[in-house]
C-alpha positions in Angstrom: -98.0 168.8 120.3 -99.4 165.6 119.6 -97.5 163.3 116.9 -98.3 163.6 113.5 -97.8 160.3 111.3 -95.7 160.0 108.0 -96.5 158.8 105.0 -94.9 155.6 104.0 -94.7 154.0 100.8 -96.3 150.6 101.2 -96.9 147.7 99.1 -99.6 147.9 96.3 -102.2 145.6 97.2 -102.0 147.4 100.8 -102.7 150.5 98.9 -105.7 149.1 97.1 -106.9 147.6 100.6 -107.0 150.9 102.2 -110.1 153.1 102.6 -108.9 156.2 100.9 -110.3 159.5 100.8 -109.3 161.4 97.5 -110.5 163.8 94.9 -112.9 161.5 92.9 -112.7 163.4 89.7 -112.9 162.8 86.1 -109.7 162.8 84.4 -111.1 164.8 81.7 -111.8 168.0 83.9 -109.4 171.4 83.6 -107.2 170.9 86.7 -108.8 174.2 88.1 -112.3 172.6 88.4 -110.8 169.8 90.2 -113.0 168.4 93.3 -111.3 166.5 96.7 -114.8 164.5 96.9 -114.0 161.1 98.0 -112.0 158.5 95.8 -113.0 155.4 97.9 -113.4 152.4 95.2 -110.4 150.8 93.3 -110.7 147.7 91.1 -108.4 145.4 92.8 -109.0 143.0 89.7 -107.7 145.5 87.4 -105.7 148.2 88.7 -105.3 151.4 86.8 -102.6 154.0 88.3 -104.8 157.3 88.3 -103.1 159.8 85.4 -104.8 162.7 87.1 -102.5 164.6 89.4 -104.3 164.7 92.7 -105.6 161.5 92.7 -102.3 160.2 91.6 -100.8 161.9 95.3 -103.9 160.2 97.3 -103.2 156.6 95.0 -99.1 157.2 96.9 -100.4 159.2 99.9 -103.8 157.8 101.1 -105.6 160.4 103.5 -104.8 159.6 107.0 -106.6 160.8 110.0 -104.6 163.2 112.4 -104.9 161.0 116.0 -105.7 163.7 118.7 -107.6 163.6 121.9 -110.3 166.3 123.2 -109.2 165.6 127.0 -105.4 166.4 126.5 -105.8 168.8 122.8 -108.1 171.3 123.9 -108.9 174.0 126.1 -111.4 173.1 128.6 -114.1 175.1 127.3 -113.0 173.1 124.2 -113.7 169.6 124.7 -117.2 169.4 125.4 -118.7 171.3 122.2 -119.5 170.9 118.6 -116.9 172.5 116.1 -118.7 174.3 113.2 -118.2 177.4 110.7 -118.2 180.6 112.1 -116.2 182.9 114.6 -115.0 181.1 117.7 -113.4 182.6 121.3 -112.0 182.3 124.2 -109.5 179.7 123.2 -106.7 179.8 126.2 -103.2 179.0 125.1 -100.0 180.4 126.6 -102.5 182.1 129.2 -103.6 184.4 126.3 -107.4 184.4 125.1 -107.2 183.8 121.4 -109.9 183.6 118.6 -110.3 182.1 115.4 -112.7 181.6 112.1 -112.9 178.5 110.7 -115.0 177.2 107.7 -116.2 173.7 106.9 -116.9 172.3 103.8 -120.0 170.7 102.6 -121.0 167.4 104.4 -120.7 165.7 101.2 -116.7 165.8 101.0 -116.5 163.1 103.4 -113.2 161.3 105.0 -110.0 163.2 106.4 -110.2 166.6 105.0 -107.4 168.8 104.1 -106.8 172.0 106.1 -105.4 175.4 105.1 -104.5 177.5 108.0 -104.7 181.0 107.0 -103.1 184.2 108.6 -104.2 187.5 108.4 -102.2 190.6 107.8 -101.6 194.1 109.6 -104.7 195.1 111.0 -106.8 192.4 110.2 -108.8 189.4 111.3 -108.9 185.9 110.2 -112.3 186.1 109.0 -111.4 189.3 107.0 -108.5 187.9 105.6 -110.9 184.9 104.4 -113.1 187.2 103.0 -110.9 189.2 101.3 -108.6 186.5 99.8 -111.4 184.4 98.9 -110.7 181.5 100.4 -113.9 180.2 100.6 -112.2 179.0 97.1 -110.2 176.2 99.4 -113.8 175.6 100.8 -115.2 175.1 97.5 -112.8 172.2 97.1 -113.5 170.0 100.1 -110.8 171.9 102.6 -111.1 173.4 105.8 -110.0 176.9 106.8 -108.5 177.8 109.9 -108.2 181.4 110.4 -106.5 182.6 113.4 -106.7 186.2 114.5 -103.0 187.2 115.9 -103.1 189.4 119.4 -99.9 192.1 118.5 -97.5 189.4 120.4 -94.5 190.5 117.5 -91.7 193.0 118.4 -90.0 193.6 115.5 -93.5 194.1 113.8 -96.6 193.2 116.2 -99.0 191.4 114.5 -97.0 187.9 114.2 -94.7 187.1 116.6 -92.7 186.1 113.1 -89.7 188.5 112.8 -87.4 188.3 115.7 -83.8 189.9 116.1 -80.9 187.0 116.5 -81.4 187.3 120.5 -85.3 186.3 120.6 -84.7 183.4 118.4 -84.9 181.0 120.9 -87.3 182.9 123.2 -90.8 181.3 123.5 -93.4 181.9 121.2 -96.7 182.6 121.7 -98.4 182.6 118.8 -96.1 179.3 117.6 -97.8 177.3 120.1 -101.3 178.9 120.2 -101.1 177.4 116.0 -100.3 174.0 117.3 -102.3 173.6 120.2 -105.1 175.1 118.1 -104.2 172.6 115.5 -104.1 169.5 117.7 -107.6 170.8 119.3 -109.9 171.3 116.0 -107.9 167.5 114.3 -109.8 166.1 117.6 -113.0 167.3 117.0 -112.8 166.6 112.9 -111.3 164.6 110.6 -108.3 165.9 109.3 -106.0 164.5 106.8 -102.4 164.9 108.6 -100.7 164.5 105.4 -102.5 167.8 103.9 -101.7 170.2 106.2 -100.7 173.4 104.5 -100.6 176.7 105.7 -100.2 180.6 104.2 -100.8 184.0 104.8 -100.4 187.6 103.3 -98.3 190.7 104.1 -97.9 190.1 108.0 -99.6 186.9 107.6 -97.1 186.1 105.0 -94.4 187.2 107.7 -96.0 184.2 110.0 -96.2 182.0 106.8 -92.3 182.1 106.4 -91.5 181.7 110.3 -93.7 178.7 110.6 -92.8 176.7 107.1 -88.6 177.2 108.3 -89.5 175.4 111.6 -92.5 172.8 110.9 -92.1 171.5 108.1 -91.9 168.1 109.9 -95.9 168.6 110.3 -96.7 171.3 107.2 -96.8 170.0 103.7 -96.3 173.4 102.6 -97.8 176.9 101.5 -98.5 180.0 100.1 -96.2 182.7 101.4 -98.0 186.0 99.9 -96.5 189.4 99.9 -94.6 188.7 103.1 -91.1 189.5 104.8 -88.9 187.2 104.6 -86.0 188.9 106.8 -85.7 188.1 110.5 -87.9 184.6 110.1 -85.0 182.4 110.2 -84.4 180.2 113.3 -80.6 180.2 114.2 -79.1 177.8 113.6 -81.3 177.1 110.7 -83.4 173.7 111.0 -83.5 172.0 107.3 -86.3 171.8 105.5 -88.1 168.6 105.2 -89.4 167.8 101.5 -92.7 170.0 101.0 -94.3 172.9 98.8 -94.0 176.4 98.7 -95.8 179.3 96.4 -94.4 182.5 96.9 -96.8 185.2 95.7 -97.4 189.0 95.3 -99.7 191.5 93.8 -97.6 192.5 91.1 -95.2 195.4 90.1 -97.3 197.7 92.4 -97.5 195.6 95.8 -95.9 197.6 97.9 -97.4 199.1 101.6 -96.5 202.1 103.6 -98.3 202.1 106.7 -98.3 201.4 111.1 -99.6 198.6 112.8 -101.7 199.7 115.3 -99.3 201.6 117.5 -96.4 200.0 116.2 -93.5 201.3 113.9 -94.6 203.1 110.8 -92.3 201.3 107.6 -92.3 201.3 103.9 -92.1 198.0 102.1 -91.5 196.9 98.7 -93.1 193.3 98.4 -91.9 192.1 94.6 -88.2 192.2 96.0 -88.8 190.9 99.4 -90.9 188.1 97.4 -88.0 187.1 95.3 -85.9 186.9 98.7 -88.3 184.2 100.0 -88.3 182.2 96.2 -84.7 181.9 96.2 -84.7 180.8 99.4 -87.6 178.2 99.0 -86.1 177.1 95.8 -82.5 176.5 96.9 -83.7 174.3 99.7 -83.1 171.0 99.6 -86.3 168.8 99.1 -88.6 172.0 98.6 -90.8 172.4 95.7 -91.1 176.3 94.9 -93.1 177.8 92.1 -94.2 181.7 92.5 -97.2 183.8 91.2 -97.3 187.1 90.6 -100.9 189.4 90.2 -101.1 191.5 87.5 -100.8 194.8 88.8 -103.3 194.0 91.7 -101.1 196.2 94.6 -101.0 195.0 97.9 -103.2 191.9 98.0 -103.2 188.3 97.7 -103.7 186.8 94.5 -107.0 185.7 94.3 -107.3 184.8 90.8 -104.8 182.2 91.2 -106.5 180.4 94.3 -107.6 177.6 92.1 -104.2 176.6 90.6 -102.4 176.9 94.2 -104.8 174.6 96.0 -104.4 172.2 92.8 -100.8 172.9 93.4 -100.6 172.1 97.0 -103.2 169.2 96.5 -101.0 167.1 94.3 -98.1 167.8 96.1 -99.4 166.2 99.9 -96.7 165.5 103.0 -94.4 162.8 101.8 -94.8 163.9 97.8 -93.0 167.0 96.9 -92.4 165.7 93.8 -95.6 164.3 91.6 -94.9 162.4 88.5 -98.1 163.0 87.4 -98.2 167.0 87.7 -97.3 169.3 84.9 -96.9 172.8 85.0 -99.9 174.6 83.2 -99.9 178.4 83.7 -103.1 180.0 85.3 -105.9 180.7 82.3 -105.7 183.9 80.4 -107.6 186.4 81.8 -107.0 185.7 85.1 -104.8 188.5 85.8 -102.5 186.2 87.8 -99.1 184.2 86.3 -97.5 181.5 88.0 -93.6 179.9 87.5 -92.2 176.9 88.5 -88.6 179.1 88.5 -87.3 180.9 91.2 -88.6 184.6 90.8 -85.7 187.6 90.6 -86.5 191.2 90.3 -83.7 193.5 88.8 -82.3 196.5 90.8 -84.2 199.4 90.6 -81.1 201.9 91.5 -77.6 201.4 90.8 -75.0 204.4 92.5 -72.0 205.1 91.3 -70.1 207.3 93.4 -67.3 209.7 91.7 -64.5 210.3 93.8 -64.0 213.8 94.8 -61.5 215.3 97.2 -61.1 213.1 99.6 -61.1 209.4 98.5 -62.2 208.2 101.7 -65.2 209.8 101.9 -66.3 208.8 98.6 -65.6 205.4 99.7 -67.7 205.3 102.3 -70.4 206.8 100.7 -70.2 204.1 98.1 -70.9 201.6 101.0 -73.8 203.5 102.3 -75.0 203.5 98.6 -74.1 199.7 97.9 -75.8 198.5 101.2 -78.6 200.6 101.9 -79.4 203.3 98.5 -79.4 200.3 96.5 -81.6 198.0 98.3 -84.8 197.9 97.7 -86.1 196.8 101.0 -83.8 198.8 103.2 -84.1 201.9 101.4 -88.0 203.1 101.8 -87.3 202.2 105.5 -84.1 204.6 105.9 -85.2 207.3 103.6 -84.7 209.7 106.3 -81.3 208.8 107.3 -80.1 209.0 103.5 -81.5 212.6 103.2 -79.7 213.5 106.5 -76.7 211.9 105.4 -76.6 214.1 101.7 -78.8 211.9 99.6 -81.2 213.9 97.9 -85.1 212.5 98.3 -85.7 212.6 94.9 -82.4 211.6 93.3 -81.1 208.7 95.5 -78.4 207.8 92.4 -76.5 211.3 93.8 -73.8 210.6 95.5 -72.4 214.3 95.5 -74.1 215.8 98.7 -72.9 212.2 101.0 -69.6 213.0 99.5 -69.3 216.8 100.8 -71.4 216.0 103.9 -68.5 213.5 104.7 -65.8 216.0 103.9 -67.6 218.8 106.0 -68.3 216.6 109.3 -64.6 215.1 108.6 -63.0 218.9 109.1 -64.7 219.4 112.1 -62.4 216.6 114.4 -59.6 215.0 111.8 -57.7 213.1 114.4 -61.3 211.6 116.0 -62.6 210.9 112.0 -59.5 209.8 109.8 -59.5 206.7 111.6 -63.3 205.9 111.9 -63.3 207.2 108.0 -60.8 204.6 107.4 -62.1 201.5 109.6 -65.0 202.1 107.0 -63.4 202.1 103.9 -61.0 198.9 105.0 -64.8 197.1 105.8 -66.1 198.2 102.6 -62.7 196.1 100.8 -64.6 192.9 101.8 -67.9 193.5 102.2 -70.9 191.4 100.3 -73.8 194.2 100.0 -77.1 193.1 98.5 -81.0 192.9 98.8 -83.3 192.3 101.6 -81.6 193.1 105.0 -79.2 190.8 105.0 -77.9 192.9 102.3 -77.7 196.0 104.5 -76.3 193.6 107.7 -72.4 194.7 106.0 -72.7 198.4 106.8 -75.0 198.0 110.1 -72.2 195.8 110.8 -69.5 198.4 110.3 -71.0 201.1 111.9 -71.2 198.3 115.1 -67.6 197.7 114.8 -65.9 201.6 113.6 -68.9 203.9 115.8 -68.8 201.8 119.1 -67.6 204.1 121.6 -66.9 206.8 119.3 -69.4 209.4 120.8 -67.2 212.7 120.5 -67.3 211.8 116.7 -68.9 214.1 114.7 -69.3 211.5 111.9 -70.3 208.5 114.1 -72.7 211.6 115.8 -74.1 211.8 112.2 -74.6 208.3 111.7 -76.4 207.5 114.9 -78.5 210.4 115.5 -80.2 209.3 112.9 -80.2 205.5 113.2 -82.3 205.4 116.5 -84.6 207.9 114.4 -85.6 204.6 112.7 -87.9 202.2 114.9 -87.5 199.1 112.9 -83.4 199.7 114.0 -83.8 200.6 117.3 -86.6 197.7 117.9 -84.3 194.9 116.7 -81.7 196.6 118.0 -79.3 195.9 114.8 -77.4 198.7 115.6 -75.5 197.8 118.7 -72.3 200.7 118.1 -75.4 203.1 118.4 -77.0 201.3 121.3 -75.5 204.1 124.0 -76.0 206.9 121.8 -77.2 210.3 124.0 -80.3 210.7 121.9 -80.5 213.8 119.9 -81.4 216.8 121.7 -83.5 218.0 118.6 
């Protein structure tokens, strides 16, 4: 990876000396018709700090050229050729053959250029993804696009090799390094500005946007994380965030996606919740500047009718300014079907159980774990469905505890000396466990079941509970459920 300069705050007749390349705009223009043409000329007689946001972040930030060479950047087949729009192949990194749109702006944005590197989601390609999200909006404004097509390198979920369980974290990554080195290649053959460097993605590609902000933020002066995961992207021990941007986005009250990648693990997700994860995070950091957008009832997509006021967004926000004086919040225009927040975003529970306590105390105990951990959460929930209804939640009416509660009390008659004490390694978990959203929310039950099932197989209620775990691919793949890990599979 070659190194990547930082901005630093010089004097101001340095600044007024430099050859800078900036938006050029007329102060009196909406903020959503904002250009990135040049902004070469200052009056060093009489010097006027620009009051427009973007040219306000290349007056403190000047555009700086990316130093890379051809020889040691790229590929062989790489160095010797002319970079221009369109689909491009045979890219070797990590000995894997990779490929990749990317889309130039007009020749009349001239000087170090901005660049968005975009990823696609399940079952797409970079170019789809472009095409779809509209990005030729980015274009429009004087920045390239860099679409990558992934090559099903992820476990957990292929696409992306962007959710890992706690013992990949450190493993090498493929498609990490295939970004960088295909970063470092195309800055050699054109200009580009390595203080605007942003990066985002939707559903999988969203996944990928979330991995790569939590570990490059050194390089990345933010970007758009849409519709995407944020569980299982954190690097351990987690690497603190350098000052940058971050929109979090989804489609609306209706993004959610049920669905298999390729011939990966069929799951169930509910993106407004696992949006909200990834905004709290990004807000809570240290030095990050979050602001979400939400579609209006668009489903499943990125929110195109916002493009406009997140590349405005990210442009007045470059590496080194996370915080712009200048900027202001404005939401998006009415009509747009799009509405943006400089807040962190929250989405109320959809379910709250209450379990009533019925014979046996115990078992209504640990069904009110089950329900706290995994009924109530939103992301966990469409993803063990099947395990709830096998363990006495009914399908329809997940807020019943009443068939958990006499499953419980039939599998505990079957063995009482075996399943009093499992019953009640349970309950004494449940006393101090922190249950919540996302899966870190679920990770206090999974976490019992790891400590009170390991080694428990002539239990009939630790036979319950597992049977049905390694039912579930996403469990079995990240293998979160180590008490279940030697588990004779069910004979069904």
């Amino acid at each position: 990876m070659q190194s990547r300069l930082k901005p630093t705050f010089v004097p101001l007749l340095i600044l007024l000396l430099m050859a800078c390349s900036g938006p050029g705009t007329d102060p009196s223009t909406d903020s959503a018709d904002t250009s990135l043409e040049d902004i070469n000329e200052f009056d060093t007689a009489e010097v006027t700090i620009p009051s427009d946001p973007i040219e306000f972040a290349y007056y403190m930030v000047p555009a700086t050229s990316m130093d890379t060479d051809k020889a040691t950047a790229c590929p062989a087949n790489f160095q010797d050729m002319t970079l221009a729009t369109g689909q491009w192949t045979d890219f070797n990194s990590a000995d894997q053959i990779r490929s990749f749109y990317i889309a130039l702006p007009d020749p009349a944005f001239t000087g170090a250029r901005p660049l968005f590197i975009g990823y696609h989601g399940t079952n797409g390609t970079g170019l789809g993804k472009f095409e779809s999200a509209e990005w030729s909006d980015f274009v429009a404004k004087g920045m390239i696009v860099l679409a990558p097509d992934g090559n099903e390198n992820g476990t957990v979920w292929p696409v992306w090799d962007a959710m890992r369980t706690f013992a990949q974290m450190d493993l090498p990554n493929a498609d990490e390094t295939y970004i960088q080195e295909l970063l470092d290649c195309v800055a050699a053959h054109l200009d580009i500005d390595v203080h605007r460097i942003y990066m985002g993605g939707h559903s999988a590609g969203g996944i990928m946007t979330n991995y790569m902000l939590q570990r490059h933020s050194d390089w990345s002066a933010g970007g758009i994380v849409a519709s995407g995961i944020f569980a299982l992207t954190t690097p351990e021990p987690v690497i603190p965030l350098e000052p940058m941007t971050v929109v979090v986005t989804w489609g609306g009250d209706n993004d959610s996606w049920a669905g298999q990648a390729g011939e990966g693990p069929t799951t169930s997700v509910d993106f407004p919740l696992e949006s909200s994860i990834a905004s709290q995070y990004f807000e809570t950091s240290p030095g990050v500047n979050q602001a979400h957008c939400y579609g209006h009832e668009l489903g499943h997509a990125w929110v195109n009718p916002v493009n406009n006021w997140m590349i405005d967004f990210l442009m007045a926000h470059p590496n080194g300014l996370a915080e712009n004086e200048r900027w202001e919040f404005s939401d998006v225009p009415a009509g747009m079907a799009g509405t943006c927040s400089t807040e962190a975003a929250y989405v109320e529970q959809e379910i709250n159980i209450d379990c009533e306590i019925n014979n046996h105390a115990n078992c209504t105990d640990y069904c009110q774990f089950l329900a706290d951990c995994v009924g109530e959460n939103g992301t966990v929930r469409p993803v063990m469905l099947g395990p709830l209804v096998a363990w006495g939640f009914s399908a329809s009416n997940v807020e019943d505890c009443s068939g958990c509660v006499e499953l419980c009390e039939q599998t505990l008659s079957a063995s009482p000396d075996i399943d009093e004490p499992i019953l009640q390694c349970f309950v004494d978990e449940h006393a101090n466990a922190q249950c919540g959203q996302g899966v870190p929310g679920a990770m206090p039950y999974i976490n019992t079941t790891n400590v009170c099932c390991v080694g428990q197989e002539n239990s009939p209620l630790c036979s319950l509970i597992c049977s049905e775990a390694q039912k579930v691919d996403v469990l079995v793949n990240t293998g979160l459920v180590t008490g279940c890990s030697d588990w004779p599979e069910d004979e069904e």
